[in-house]
matplotlib code that plots the C-alpha trace (Angstrom):
import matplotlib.pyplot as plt

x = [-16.2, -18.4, -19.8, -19.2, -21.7, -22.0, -22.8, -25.3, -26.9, -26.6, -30.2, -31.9, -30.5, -32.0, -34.9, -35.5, -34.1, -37.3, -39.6, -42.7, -42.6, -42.8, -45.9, -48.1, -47.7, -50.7, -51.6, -48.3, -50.2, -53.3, -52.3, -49.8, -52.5, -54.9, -51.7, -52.2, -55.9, -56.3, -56.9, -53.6, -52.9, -52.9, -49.6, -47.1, -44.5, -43.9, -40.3, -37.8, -39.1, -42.5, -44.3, -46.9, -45.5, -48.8, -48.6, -47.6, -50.0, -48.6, -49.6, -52.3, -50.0, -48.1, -50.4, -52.0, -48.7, -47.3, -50.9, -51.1, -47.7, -48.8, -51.9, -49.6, -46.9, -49.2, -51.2, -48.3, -47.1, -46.2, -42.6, -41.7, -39.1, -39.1, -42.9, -42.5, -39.9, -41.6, -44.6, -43.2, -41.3, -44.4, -46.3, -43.4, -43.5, -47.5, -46.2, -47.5, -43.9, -45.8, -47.8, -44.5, -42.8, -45.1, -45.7, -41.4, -41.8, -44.4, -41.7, -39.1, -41.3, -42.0, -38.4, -36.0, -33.1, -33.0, -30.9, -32.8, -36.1, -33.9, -32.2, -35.6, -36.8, -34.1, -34.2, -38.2, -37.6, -35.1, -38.1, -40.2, -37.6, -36.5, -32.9, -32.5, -34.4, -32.8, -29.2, -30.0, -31.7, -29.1, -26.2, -28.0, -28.1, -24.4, -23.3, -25.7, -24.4, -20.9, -19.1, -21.5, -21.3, -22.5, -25.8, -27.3, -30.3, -33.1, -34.5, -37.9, -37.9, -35.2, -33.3, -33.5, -31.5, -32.8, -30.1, -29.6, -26.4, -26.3, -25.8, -27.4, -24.1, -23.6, -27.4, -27.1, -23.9, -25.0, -28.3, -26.4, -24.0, -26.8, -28.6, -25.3, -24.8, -28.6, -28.0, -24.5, -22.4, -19.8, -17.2, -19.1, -21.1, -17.5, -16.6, -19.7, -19.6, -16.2, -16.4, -19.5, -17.2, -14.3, -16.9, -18.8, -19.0, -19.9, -19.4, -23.0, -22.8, -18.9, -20.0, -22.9, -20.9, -18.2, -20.3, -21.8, -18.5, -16.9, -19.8, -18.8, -16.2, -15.9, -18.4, -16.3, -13.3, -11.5, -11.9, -8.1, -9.0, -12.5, -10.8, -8.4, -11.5, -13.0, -10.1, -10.9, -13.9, -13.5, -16.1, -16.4, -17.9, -20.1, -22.7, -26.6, -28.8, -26.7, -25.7, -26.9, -23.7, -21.6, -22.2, -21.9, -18.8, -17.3, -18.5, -16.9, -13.7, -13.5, -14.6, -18.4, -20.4, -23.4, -25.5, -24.2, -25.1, -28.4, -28.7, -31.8, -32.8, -36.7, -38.8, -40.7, -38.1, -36.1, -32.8, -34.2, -33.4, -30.4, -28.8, -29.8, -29.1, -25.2, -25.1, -25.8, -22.6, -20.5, -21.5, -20.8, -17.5, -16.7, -18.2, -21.1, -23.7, -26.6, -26.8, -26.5, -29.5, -31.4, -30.9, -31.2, -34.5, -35.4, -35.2, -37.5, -40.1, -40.6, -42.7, -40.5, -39.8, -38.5, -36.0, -32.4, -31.4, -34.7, -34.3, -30.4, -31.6, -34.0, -31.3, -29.0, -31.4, -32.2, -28.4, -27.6]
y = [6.8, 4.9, 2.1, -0.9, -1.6, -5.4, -3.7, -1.4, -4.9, -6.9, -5.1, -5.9, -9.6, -10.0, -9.1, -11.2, -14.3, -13.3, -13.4, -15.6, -18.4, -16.9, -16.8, -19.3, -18.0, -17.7, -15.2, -13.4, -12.8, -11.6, -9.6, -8.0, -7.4, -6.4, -3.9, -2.6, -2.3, 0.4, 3.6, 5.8, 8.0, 11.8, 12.4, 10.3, 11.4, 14.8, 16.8, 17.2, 20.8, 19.3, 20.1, 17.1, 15.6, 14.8, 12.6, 13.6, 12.3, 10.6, 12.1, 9.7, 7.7, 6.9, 6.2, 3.4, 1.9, 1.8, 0.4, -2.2, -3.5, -3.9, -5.5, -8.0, -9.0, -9.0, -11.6, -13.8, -13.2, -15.9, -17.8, -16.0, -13.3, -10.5, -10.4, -9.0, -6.7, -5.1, -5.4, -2.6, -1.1, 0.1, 1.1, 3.4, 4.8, 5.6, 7.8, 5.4, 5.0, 4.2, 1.0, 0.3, -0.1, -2.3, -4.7, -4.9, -5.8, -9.1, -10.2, -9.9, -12.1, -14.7, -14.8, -13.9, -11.6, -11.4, -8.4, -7.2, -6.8, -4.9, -2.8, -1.3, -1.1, 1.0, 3.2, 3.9, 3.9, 7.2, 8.7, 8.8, 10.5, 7.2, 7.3, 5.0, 2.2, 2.9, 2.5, -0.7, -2.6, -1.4, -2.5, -5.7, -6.2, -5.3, -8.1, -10.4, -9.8, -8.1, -11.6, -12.3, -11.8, -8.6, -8.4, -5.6, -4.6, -4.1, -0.4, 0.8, 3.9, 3.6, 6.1, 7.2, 4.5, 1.7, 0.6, -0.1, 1.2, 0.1, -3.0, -4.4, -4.0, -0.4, 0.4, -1.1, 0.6, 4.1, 4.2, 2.6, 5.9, 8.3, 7.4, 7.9, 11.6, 12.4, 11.6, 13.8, 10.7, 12.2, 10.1, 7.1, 8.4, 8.9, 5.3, 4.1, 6.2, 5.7, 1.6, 2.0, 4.3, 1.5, -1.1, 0.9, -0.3, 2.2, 6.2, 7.1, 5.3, 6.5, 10.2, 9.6, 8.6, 10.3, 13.9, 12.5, 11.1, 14.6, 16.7, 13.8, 14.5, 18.6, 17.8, 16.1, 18.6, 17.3, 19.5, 18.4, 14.5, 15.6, 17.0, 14.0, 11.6, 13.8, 14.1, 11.8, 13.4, 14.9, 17.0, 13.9, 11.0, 8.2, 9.6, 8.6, 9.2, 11.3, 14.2, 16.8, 15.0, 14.9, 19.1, 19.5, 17.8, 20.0, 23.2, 22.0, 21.6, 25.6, 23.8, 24.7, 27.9, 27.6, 28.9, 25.9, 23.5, 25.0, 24.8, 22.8, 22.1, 21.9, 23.4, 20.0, 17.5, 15.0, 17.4, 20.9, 20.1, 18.0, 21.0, 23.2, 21.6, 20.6, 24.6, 25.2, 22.4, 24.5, 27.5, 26.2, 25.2, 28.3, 29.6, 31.4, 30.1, 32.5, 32.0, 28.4, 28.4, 30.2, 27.4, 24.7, 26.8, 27.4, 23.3, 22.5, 25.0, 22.7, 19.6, 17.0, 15.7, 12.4, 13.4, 12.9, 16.7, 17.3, 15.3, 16.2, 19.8, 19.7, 17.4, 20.4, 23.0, 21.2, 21.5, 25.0]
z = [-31.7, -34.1, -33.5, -35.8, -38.0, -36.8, -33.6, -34.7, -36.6, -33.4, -31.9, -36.1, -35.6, -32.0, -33.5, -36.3, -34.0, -31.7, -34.5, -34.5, -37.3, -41.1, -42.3, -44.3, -48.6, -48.6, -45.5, -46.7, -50.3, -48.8, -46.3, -49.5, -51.8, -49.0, -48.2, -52.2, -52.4, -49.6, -51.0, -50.7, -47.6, -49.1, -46.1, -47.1, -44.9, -42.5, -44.0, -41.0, -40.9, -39.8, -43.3, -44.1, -47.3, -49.8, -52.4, -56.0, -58.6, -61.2, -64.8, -66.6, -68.3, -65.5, -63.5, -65.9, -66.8, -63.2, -62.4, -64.7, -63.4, -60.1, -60.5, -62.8, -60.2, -57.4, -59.4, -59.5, -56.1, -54.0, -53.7, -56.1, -54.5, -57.8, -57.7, -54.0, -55.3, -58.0, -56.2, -53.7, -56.4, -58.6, -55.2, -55.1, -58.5, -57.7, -54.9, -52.3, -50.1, -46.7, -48.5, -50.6, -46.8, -45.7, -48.6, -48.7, -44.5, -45.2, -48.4, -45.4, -43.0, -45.5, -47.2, -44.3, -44.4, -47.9, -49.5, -52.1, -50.4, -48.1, -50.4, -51.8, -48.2, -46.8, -50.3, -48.9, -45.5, -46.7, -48.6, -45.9, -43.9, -41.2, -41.8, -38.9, -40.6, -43.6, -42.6, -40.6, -43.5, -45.5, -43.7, -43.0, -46.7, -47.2, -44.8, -46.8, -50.7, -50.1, -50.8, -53.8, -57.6, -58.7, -60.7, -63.3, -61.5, -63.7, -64.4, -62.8, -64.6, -67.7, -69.2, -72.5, -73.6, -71.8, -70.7, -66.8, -65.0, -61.3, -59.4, -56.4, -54.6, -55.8, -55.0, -51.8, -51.0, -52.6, -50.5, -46.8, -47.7, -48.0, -45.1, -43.1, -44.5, -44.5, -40.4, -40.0, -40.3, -43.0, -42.3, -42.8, -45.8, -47.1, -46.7, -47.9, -51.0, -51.6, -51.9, -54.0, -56.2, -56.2, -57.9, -60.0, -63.7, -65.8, -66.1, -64.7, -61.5, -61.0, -61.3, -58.7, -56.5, -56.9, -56.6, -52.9, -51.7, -52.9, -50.5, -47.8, -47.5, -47.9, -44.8, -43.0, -42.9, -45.8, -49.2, -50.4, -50.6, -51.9, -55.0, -55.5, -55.4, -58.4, -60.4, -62.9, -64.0, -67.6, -69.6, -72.2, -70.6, -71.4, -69.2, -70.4, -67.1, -64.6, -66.4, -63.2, -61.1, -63.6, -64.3, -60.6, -60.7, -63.3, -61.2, -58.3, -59.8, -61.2, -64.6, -65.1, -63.7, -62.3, -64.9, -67.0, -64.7, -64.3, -67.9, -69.3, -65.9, -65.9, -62.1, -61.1, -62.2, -60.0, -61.9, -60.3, -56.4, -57.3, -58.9, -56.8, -53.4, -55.2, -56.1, -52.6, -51.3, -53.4, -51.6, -48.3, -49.3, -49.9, -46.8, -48.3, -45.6, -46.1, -49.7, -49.3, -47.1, -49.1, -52.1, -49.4, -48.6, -52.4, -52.7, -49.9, -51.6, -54.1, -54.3, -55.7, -52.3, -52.8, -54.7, -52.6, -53.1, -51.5, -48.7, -48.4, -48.5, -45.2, -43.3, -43.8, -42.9, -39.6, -39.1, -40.3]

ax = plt.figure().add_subplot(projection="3d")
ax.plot(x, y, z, "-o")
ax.set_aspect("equal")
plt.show()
């Protein structure tokens, strides 16, 4: 029997109730910029294979212009809650998830339960392979904004069109639904996934999730209702950033082989362990197991680790 997720909060709420008073703006600041100005740890986080997990280096460019950003929003930090977020945010995008945690955790002290801060918390808390932590901020900030007006949130890394697709409430909903699968929870992945599907604005967050709440719920025993969910998908969508879903869709309806889906797919790209690792969920559905391991394996040889396929693929491994 699961447990109901206002249960599961009920040990985060004690907590925060316990907590000492928030702390002054200005300690909060300091102790967030002292959180930015230590060098960055080399081991970011260990796989659940037990691999250490070292820090990509941004290229040059990336470096300076993520850079630049932070030194700008931490320079203006204060009550002001996006300075916090994008704060953590471009600590992220410089591959430094354990400092991203932490400066996200003093924005939580000094602003409360807030659901954002959460949302990008639980989203690092995943990438450094907590899934516990994840799921309970993210829940927590579901109960907080699930009655709210919907917002565009804005794009850290924009498509080629610079045009953002997702919500807060589908973000928060997308990444409480991953952390349940990356645990074994299927059936509450499926949920997750298929609420975030219901709201969904646009064609690129409906054919995200739409492919996870498809392998949700093959997982969990139900390949009939998994190919109901994904009927809608067509080979003509308006699809501008999440073209390796919508490909995997079409494969797992008989529509696409998988050579087309791997097609154009560059090694050492956030699209090379999300293809691979969907390739490999259509081999288990068809009960090829050994050749879904070895593409579950041929993912985790890579180095792209924080990439969801990635992390989807060592969850599955420690369960095959």
């Amino acid at each position: 029997m699961r447990t109901s997720p206002l249960a599961r909060l009920a040990p985060l709420c004690l907590l925060v109730a316990c907590q000492s008073d928030p702390p002054s703006v200005p300690d909060a600041v300091a102790r967030a910029r002292a959180i930015a100005a230590q060098p960055p740890s080399a081991t970011q986080a260990t796989s659940l294979q037990g691999r250490a997990l070292k820090r990509r280096q941004p290229s040059a460019s990336a470096e300076l212009e993520h850079s630049a950003a932070l030194d700008l929003s931490l320079a203006i930090l204060g009550r002001d809650r996006s300075a916090w977020v994008w704060s953590g945010r471009q600590l992220a995008y410089l591959g430094r998830y354990r400092a991203a945690v932490e400066l996200f955790s003093v924005g939580l002290e000094l602003f409360g339960e807030d659901d954002v801060l959460l949302r990008h918390r639980g989203h690092r808390y995943i990438t450094l392979r907590d899934f516990g932590a994840a799921e309970r901020d993210l829940e927590l900030a579901w109960e907080l904004v699930k009655d709210e007006a919907d917002t565009i949130e804005p794009d850290g890394l924009p498509n080629e069109a610079g045009i953002p697709r997702s919500t807060q409430k589908t973000n928060v909903l997308y990444h409480l639904a991953l952390a349940r699968y990356l645990r074994g929870d299927f059936e509450g992945a499926a949920k997750a996934w298929s609420e975030c599907l219901e709201i969904s604005p646009n064609d690129d967050m409906r054919v995200a999730a739409a492919y996870w709440l498809a392998n949700s719920l093959r997982r969990d025993g139900r390949p009939e209702e998994a190919l109901r969910r994904i009927a809608f998908v067509r080979p003509e969508m308006d699809i501008i950033e999440n073209d390796s879903y919508h490909r995997l869709l079409l494969h797992f309806r008989g529509e696409l082989d998988a050579a087309g889906v791997l097609d154009n797919v560059e090694s050492g790209t956030l699209a090379s362990p999300t293809v691979t690792y969907g390739l490999a969920q259509e081999l288990l559905h068809q009960g090829r197991v050994e050749e879904a391991r070895e593409a579950l394996l041929l993912v985790t040889r890579g180095e792209v680790w924080a990439a969801f396929g990635y992390i989807a693929a060592e969850a599955d491994i420690a369960r095959l």
